[in-house]
C-alpha positions in Angstrom: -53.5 -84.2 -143.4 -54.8 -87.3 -145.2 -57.0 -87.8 -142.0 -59.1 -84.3 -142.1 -59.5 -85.1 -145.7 -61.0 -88.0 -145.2 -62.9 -86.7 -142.0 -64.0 -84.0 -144.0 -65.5 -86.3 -146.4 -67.1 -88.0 -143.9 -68.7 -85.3 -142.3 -70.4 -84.3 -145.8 -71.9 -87.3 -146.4 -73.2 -87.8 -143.1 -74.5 -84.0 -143.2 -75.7 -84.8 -146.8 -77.3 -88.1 -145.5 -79.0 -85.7 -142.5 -80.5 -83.2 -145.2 -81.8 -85.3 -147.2 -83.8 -87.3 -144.5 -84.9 -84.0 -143.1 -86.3 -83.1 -146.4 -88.2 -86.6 -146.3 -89.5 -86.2 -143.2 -90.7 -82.7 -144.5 -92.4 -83.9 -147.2 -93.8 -87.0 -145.3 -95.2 -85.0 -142.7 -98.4 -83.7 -144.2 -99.4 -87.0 -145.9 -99.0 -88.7 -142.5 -100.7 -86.2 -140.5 -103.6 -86.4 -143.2 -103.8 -90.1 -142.8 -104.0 -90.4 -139.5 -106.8 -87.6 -139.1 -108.9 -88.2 -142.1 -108.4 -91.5 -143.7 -108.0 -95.0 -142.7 -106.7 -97.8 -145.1 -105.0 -100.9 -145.5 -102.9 -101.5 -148.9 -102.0 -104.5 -150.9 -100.0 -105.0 -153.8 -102.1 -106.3 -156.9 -102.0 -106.9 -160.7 -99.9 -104.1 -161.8 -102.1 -101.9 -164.7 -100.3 -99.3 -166.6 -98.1 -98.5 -163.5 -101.0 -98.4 -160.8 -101.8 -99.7 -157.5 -105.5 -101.7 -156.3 -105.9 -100.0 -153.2 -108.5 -101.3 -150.1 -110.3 -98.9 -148.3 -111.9 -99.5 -145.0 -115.3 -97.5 -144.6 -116.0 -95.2 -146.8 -117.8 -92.6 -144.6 -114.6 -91.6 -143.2 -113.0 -91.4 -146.3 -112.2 -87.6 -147.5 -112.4 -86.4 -151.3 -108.6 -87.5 -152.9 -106.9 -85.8 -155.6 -107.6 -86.8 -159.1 -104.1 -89.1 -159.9 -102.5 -87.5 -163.1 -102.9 -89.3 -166.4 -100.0 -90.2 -168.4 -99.7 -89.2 -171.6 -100.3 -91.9 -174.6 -97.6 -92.7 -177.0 -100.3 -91.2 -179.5 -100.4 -87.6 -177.9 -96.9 -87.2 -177.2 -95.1 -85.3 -179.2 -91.3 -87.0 -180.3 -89.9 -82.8 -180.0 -91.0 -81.4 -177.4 -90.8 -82.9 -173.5 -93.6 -84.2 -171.8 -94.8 -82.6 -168.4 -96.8 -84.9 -166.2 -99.5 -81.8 -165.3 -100.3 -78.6 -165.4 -99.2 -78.3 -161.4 -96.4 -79.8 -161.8 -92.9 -77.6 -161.1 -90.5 -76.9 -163.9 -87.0 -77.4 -163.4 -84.0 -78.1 -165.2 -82.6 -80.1 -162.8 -85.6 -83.0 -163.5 -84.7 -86.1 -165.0 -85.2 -86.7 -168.6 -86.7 -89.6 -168.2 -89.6 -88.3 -170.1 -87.6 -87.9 -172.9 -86.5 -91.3 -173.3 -89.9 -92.8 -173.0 -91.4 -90.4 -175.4 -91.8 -92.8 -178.6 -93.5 -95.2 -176.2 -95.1 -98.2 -178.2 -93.8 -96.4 -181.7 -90.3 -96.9 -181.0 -88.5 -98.8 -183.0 -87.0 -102.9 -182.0 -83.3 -101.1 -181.4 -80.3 -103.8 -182.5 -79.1 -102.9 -178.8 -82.7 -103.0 -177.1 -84.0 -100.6 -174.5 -84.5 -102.1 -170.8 -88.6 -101.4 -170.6 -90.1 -99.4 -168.2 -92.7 -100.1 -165.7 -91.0 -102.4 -162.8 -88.9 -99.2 -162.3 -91.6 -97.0 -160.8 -94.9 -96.7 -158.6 -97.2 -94.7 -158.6 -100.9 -93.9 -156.7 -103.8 -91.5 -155.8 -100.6 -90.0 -153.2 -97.1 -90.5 -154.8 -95.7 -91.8 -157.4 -91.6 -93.3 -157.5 -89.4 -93.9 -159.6 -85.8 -95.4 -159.7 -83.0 -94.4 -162.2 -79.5 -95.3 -163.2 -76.5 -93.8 -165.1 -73.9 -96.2 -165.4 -70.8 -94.8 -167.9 -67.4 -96.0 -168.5 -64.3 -94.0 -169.9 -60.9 -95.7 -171.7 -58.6 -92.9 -171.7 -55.4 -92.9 -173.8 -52.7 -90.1 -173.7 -49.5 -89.0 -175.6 -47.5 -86.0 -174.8 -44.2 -84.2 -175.9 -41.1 -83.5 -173.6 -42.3 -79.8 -172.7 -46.1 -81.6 -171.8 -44.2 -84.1 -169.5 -42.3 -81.0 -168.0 -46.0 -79.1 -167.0 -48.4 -81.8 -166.1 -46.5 -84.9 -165.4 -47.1 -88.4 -167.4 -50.8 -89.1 -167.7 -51.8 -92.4 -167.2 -53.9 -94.2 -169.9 -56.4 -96.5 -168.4 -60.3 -97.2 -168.1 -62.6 -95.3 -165.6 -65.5 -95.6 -164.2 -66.8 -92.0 -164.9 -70.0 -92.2 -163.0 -72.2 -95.3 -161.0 -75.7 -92.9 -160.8 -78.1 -94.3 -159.2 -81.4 -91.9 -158.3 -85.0 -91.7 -157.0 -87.7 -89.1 -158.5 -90.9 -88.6 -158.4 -94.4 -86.3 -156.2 -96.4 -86.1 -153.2 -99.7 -85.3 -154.7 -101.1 -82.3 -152.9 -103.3 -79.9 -154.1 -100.0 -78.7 -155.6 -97.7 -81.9 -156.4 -94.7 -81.6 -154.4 -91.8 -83.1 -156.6 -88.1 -84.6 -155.4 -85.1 -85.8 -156.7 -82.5 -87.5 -154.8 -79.4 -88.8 -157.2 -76.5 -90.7 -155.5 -73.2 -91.4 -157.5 -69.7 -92.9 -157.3 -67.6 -90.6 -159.4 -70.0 -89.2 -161.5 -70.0 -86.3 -164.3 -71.2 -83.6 -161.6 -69.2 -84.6 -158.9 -65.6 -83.2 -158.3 -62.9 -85.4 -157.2 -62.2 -83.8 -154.2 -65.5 -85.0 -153.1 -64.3 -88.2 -152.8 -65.7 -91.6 -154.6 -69.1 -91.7 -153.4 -71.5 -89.1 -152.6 -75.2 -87.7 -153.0 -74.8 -85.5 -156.0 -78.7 -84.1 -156.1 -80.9 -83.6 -152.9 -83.9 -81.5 -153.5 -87.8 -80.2 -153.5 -89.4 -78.2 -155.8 -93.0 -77.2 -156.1 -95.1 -74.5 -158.3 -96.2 -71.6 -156.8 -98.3 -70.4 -159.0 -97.9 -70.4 -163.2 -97.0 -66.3 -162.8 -94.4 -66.5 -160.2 -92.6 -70.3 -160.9 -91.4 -72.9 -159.5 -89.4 -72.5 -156.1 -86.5 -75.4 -155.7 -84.4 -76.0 -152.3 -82.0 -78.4 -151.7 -78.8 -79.7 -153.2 -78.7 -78.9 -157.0 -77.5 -77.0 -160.0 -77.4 -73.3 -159.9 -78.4 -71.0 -163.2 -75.2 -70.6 -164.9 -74.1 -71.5 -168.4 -75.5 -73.9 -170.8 -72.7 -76.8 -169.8 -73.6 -76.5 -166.0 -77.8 -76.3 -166.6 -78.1 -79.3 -169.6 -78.2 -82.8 -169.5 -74.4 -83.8 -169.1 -74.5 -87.2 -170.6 -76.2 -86.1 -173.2 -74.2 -83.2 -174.8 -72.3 -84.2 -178.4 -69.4 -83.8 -176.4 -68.1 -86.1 -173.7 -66.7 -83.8 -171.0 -67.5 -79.8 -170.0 -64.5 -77.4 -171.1 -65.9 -74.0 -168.8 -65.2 -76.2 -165.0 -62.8 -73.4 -163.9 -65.8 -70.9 -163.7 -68.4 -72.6 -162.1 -69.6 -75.7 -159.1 -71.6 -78.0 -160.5 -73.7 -78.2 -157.3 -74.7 -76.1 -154.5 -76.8 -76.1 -151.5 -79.9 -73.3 -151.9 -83.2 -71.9 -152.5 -84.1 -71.4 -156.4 -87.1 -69.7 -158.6 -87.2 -70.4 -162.0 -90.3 -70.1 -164.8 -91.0 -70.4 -168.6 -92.7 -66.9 -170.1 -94.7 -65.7 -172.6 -95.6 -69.0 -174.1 -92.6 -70.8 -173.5 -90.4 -68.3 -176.0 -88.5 -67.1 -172.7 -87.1 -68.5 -169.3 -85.6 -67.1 -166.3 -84.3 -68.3 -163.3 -82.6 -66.6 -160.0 -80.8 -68.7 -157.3 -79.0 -67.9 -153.5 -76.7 -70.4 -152.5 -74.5 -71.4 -149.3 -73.2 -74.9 -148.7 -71.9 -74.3 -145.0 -74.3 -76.9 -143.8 -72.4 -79.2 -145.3 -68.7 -78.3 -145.8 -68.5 -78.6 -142.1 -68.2 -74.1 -142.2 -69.2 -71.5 -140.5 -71.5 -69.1 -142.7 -68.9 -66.6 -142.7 -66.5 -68.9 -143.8 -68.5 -70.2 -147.0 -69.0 -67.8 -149.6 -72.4 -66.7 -150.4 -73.5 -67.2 -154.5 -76.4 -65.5 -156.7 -77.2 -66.5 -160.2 -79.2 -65.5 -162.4 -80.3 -67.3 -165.8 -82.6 -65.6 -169.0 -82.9 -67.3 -172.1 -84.9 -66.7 -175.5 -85.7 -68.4 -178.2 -86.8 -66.4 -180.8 -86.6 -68.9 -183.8 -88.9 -72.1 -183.4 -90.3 -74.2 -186.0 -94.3 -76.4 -185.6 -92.1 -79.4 -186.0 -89.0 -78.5 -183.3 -86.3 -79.9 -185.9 -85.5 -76.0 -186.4 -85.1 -73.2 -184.0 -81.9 -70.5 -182.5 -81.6 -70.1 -178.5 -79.6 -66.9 -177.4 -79.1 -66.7 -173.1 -77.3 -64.3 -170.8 -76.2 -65.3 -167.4 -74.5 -64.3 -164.4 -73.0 -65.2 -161.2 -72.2 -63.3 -158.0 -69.8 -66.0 -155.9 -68.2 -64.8 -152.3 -64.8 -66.5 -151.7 -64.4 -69.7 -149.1 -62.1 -69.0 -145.9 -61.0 -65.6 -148.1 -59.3 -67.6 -150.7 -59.8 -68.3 -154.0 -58.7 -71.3 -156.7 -59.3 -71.6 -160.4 -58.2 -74.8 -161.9 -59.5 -77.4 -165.0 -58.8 -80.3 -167.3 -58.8 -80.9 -171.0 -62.5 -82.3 -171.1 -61.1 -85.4 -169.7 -61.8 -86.8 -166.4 -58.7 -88.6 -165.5 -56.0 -85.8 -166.4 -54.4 -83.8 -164.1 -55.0 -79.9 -163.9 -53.8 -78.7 -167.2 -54.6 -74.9 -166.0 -54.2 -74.5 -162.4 -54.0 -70.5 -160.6 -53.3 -72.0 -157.5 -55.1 -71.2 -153.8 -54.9 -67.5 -153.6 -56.5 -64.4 -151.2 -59.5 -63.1 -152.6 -63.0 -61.3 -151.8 -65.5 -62.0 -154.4 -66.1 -63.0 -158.2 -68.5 -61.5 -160.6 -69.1 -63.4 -164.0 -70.9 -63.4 -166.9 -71.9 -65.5 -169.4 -73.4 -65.6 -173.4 -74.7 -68.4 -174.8 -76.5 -69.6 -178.4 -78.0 -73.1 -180.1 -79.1 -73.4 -183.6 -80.7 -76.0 -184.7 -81.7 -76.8 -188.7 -82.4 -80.6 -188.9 -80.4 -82.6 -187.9 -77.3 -79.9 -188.2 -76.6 -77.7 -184.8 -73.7 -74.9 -183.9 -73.9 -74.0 -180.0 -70.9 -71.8 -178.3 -70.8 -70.4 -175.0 -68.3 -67.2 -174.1 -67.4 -66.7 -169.7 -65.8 -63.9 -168.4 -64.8 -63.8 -164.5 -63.9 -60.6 -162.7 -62.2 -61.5 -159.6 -61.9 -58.8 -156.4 -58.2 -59.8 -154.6 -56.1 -57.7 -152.5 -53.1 -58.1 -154.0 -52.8 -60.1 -157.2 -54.1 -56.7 -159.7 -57.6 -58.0 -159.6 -57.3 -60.4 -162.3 -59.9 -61.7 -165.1 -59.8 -64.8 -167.1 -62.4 -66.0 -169.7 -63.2 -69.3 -171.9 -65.2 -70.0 -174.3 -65.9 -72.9 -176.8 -67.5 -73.4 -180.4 -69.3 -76.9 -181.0 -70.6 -78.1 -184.7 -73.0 -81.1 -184.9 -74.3 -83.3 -187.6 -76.7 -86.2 -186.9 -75.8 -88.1 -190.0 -79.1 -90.5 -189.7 -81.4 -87.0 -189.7 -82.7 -86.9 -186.2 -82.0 -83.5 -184.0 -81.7 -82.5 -180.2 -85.5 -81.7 -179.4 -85.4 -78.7 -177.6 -87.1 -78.3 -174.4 -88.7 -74.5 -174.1 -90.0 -75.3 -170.7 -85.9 -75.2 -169.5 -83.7 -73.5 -172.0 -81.9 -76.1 -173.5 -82.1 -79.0 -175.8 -82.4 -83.0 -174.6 -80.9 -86.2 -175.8 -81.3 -87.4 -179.5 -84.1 -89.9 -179.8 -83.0 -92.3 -182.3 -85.9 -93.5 -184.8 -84.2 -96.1 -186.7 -83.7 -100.0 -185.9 -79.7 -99.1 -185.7 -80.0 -96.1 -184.3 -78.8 -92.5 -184.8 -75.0 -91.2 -185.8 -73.5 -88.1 -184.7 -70.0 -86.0 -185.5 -68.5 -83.8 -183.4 -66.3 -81.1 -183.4 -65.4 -78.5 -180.9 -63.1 -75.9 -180.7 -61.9 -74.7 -176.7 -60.2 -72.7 -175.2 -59.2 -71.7 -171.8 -57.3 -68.7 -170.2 -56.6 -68.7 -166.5 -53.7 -66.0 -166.7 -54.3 -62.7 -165.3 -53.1 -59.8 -162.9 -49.5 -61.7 -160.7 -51.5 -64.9 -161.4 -50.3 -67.4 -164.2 -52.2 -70.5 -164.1 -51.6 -71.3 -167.7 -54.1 -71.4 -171.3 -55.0 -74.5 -173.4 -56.7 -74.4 -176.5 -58.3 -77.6 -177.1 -59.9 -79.6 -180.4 -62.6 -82.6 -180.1 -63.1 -84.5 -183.2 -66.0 -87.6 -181.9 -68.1 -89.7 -183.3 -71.3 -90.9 -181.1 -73.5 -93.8 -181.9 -76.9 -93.3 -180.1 -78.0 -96.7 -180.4 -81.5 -96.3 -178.3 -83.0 -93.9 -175.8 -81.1 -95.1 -173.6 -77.7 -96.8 -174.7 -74.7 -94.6 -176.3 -71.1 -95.5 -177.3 -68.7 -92.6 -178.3 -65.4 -92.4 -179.5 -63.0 -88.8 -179.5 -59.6 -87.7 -180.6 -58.4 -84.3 -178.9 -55.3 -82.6 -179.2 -54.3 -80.1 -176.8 -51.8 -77.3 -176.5 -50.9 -76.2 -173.2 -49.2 -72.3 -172.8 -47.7 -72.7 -168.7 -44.7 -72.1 -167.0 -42.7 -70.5 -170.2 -43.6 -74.0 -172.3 -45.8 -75.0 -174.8 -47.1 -78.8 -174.1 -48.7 -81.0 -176.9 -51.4 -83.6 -175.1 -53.2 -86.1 -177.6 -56.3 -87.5 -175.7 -58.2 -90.8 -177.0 -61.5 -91.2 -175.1 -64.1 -94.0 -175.8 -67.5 -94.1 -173.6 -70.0 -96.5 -172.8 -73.1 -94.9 -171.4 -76.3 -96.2 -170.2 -78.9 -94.1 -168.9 -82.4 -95.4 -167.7 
């Protein structure tokens, strides 16, 4: 058994590996085929200038007209609440790196006690493409106390440190007519990756490119699909430490996506078909087929951004893998067991459904998501289970969550003071996996946390969570002590 585990792993990340330089070789293709037939040039490496290249050409007669390169915003244009898109062309996904965020104070940015790692050395860019190199690293200690009756349902959980996630990615465009961005993200562990993916893996592998402003941007690859406000945000950069809705969603899937921001950026949608049996080593009958959809609104929005209310809707159409089922998650923690669990079970489809709001007044913020899953099985009495959650936030120091319109949800706080910004927590969860002949169990969870954003990039955060488990006729009592240290460049 251990053995097709591990081959199975395998496989996937050879099969990942194989995707991903297909998608290169997709993308390269064009720009090679355009230099061989059109241009002919020999490259150095010079004095580095805001990020750019001193390029030699060889006879200019032969040389074709080149694409304007895209000018990066100044420190003085950019706003510090709203996200900054590198052009007009370029796609819009949620699934970019926020890297834009963090750089958005530029030279105005405060000499941070913990100091930012600058930019620049990180990233390359010329008249063709431009690259860039990111990394994630975040640590976990985990503490746990439990009851007699806790011990009984989930077994003794081990207090220890973790390494939650070693992220390491590369970003950037081919500069067509119509920039062609990617995104490749690699991670051991990692805060999208489930454990039965094993240690190391490629968590993101994708394209994207704007068809036209009216119709979106069309993304295909390895990514997120358009369901709930915890699967589609930033995950390290939620006021929480760990998602509570992981029973009713993947964090990743293999598919094609279209997505768009409407009528001025008060409105987004975005539809999605997805089918990893590429790379689970499946047959396409075996691996279910998903659809999701995504439409959010924000109909309160201030000049400034510190104030605004996002409402969104989505749903999720998800066929079942080999005609079976399974339902299982953890108390926002990553290194307890199952605390709700329904077990492998025979099953058709799911259909869910999901409500979601944000509002935002200074540096105050209430967001709370509500899931519903309607599962077709022939014989368990077609069960249903739901979740939901309730988070309050107060940035003591005064700064908010800039919201980004472009996406449908808010980014990481940008701290504008020397010792940076202070943030408390609290959350309210709950999750119910009980329904039809299946019993796998309901927690309802508290977070009390207290997060230190001490640049744009460096963030230490400290929790306390209690936890009561309803499974197998007990009631369990879980205390969970988390502190993080989080870097993200």
């Amino acid at each position: 058994m251990r053995r097709t585990v591990l081959h199975r792993r395998y496989s996937k990340t050879v099969t990942d590996s194989a995707w991903i330089v297909g998608l290169i070789l997709l993308l390269a293709a064009p720009a090679v085929l355009d230099a061989q037939n059109s241009y002919d040039l020999t490259w150095r490496r010079a004095k580095r200038t805001d990020g750019e290249f001193t390029i030699s050409r060889v006879d200019d007669s032969r040389i074709l007209p080149l694409p304007t390169p895209t000018p990066r915003p100044s420190s003085e244009n950019a706003s510090d609440d709203t996200q900054d898109v590198p052009d007009e062309d370029a796609p819009v996904t949620p699934d970019l790196h926020d890297a834009a965020t963090v750089r958005k104070l530029g030279e105005g940015a405060p000499e941070y006690f913990i100091p930012d790692v600058p930019h620049g050395w990180n990233d390359w860019e010329n008249e063709w493409f431009s690259i860039a190199v990111g990394f994630a690293p975040i640590f976990d200690a985990t503490a746990f106390t439990q009851d007699a009756q806790s011990l009984t349902q989930v077994g003794r959980q081990d207090s220890r440190w973790d390494i939650r996630s070693g992220r390491f990615n590369l970003h950037g465009a081919l500069k067509f007519k119509r920039p062609v961005h990617y995104f490749i993200g690699a991670e051991y562990k990692g805060l999208d990756r489930s454990p039965e993916d094993g240690p190391f893996g490629f968590t993101d592998w994708w394209i994207s490119i704007l068809i036209s402003k009216r119709i979106g941007t069309l993304t295909l690859g390895k990514q997120k699909e358009s369901f709930t406000y915890e699967l589609v945000g930033d995950s390290a950069n939620f006021p929480f430490l760990e998602r509570v809705l992981t029973p009713f969603f993947v964090t990743r899937n293999v598919g094609v996506k279209l997505s768009n921001p409407i009528f001025h950026d008060k409105m987004t949608w975005a539809v999605g078909w997805f089918n990893d049996w590429l790379v689970e080593d499946e047959t396409f009958g075996e691996s279910g087929n998903s659809v999701s959809a995504r439409l959010t609104g924000v109909p309160i929005f201030s000049k400034d951004g510190s104030r605004y209310l996002h409402v969104a809707g989505s749903y999720r159409y998800s066929g079942a893998q080999n005609q079976t089922m399974r339902f299982r998650g953890r108390p926002e923690s990553n290194t307890a067991s199952n605390f709700v669990d329904t077990g492998e079970f025979p099953a058709r489809y799911q259909n869910e459904v999901a409500f979601e709001a944000l509002a935002n007044r200074d540096g105050f913020s209430v967001l709370s998501e509500y899931v519903r899953t309607f599962v077709d099985t022939p014989g368990t009495g077609d069960p249903s289970f739901d979740g939901f959650y309730v988070t309050g936030s107060w940035v003591i120091t005064g700064e908010h969550r800039p919201y980004d319109r472009k996406v449908g949800y808010a980014r990481r706080i940008i701290p504008k003071k020397r010792y940076g910004a202070f943030e408390v927590v609290a959350r309210y969860g709950y999750v119910n996996l009980n329904g039809g002949a299946l019993h796998g169990g309901a927690y309802n969870k508290l977070f009390f946390g207290l997060n230190w954003w001490a640049s744009r990039q460096w963030r230490i955060s400290t929790s306390y969570g209690p936890t009561w488990l309803d499974r197998d006729g007990l009631n369990g009592f879980t205390q969970i002590f988390t502190t993080r240290f989080q870097w993200v460049f």
